[in-house]
N, C-alpha and C positions, 0 to 999 in steps of 0.2 A: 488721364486727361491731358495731360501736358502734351502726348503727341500732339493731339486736336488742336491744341491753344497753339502749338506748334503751325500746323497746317493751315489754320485759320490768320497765323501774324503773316505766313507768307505769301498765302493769297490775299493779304487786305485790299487790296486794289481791285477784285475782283469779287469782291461779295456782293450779295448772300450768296451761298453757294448752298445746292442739294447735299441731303447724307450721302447721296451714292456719286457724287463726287467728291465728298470726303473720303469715299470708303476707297475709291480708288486710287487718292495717293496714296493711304494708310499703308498698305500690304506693299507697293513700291516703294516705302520709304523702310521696308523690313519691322512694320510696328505689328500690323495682322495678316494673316494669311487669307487668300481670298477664297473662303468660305461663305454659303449662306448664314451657318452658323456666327461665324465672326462678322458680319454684316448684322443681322439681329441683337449681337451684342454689343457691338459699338452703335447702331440706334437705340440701345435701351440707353444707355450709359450718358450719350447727346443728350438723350430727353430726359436724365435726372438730373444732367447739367448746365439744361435750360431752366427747368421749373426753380433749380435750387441758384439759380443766380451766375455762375461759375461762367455758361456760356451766355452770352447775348441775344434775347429772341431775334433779332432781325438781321443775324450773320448767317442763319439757317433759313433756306426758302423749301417753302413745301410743294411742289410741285404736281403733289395728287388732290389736291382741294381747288376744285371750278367755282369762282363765283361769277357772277352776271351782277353788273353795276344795277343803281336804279336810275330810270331815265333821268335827264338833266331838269332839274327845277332850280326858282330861286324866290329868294324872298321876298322880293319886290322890285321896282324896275331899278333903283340902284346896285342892287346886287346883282341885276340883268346886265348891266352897263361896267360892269367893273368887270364882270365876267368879258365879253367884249374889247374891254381895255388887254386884258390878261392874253385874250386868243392876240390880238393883235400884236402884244410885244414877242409872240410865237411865232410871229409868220414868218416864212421861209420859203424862198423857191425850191420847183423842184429839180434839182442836180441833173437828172437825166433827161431830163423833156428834151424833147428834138435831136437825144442818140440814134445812130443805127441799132445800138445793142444796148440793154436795156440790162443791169448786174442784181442777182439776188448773191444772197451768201447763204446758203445752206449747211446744215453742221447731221452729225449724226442722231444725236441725243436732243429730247427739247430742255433740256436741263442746262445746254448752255447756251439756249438761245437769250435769256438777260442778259451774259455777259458779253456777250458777240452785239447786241444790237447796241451797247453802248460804245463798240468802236465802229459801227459800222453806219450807224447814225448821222455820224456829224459828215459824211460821205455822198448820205441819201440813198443808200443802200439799204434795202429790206432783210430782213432774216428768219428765214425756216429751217422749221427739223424735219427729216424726214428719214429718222433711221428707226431701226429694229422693223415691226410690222406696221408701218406706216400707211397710214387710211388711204384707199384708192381715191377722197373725195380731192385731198393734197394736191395730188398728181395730177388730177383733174385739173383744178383753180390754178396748179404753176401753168399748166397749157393755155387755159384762156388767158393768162395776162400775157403770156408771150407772143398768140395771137391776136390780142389787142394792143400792144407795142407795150404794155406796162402802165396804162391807162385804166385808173379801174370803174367800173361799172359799177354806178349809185345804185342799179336796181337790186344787181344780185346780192346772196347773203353774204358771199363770203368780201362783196366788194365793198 
């Protein structure tokens, strides 16, 4: 485990990070060979060294688990108004409005899309993944924003 502890002090700046971007420094740093096999074993090993304390749940993100928030409620109109307060100290124009060209960042994997959208944020830049077998619906929704200049449409889903 000390590789890991290893891998994890050097990315600190970039956590949580996926097992399978664990796994791929591992075998680059000469600790596992990249095998399915040694990918299964160094996720058993992660998760006995989350459960048992060693690693830290929240330096590991799990990237196969979807959830759907629940709609926004509050408790009453002071917690409406403080919510209100909070969007406001958030507010931010937006960097590209009235570009010719309109910048996404794009990466291969969605596994690092968290850690890309925290440099690419304070920019006003968006970020998608769009590798391996990646949904034609993607492809689709990068088209319409770029035929709508980067403007997204309240109606649709993905807008």
């Amino acid at each position: 485990m000390t590789a890991v502890d290893a891998v994890l002090d050097r990315y600190c700046d970039h956590l949580p990070v996926s097992l399978r971007q664990l796994f791929y420094v591992l075998p680059s740093d000469g600790v596992l060979a990249k095998t399915e096999r040694d990918y299964r074993r160094m996720c058993e090993y992660v998760g006995m060294a989350r459960r048992s304390g060693w690693v830290s749940w929240d330096v590991i993100r799990d990237d196969t688990q979807i959830a759907v928030d629940a709609p926004t409620s509050f408790a009453g109109l002071e917690d409406f108004w403080a919510a209100v307060e909070s969007a406001a100290d958030d507010y931010c124009v937006d960097r590209q409005a009235g570009q010719l060209v309109r910048l996404e960042l794009w990466c291969e994997t969605a596994g690092m899309v968290p850690q890309l959208a925290k440099l690419d944020g304070e920019f006003g830049i968006a970020c998608f993944s769009g590798g391996g077998f990646d949904a034609l619906t993607g492809k689709h929704d990068a088209a319409v924003r770029a035929a709508a200049g980067g403007r997204k449409n309240r109606c649709s889903p993905s807008g």
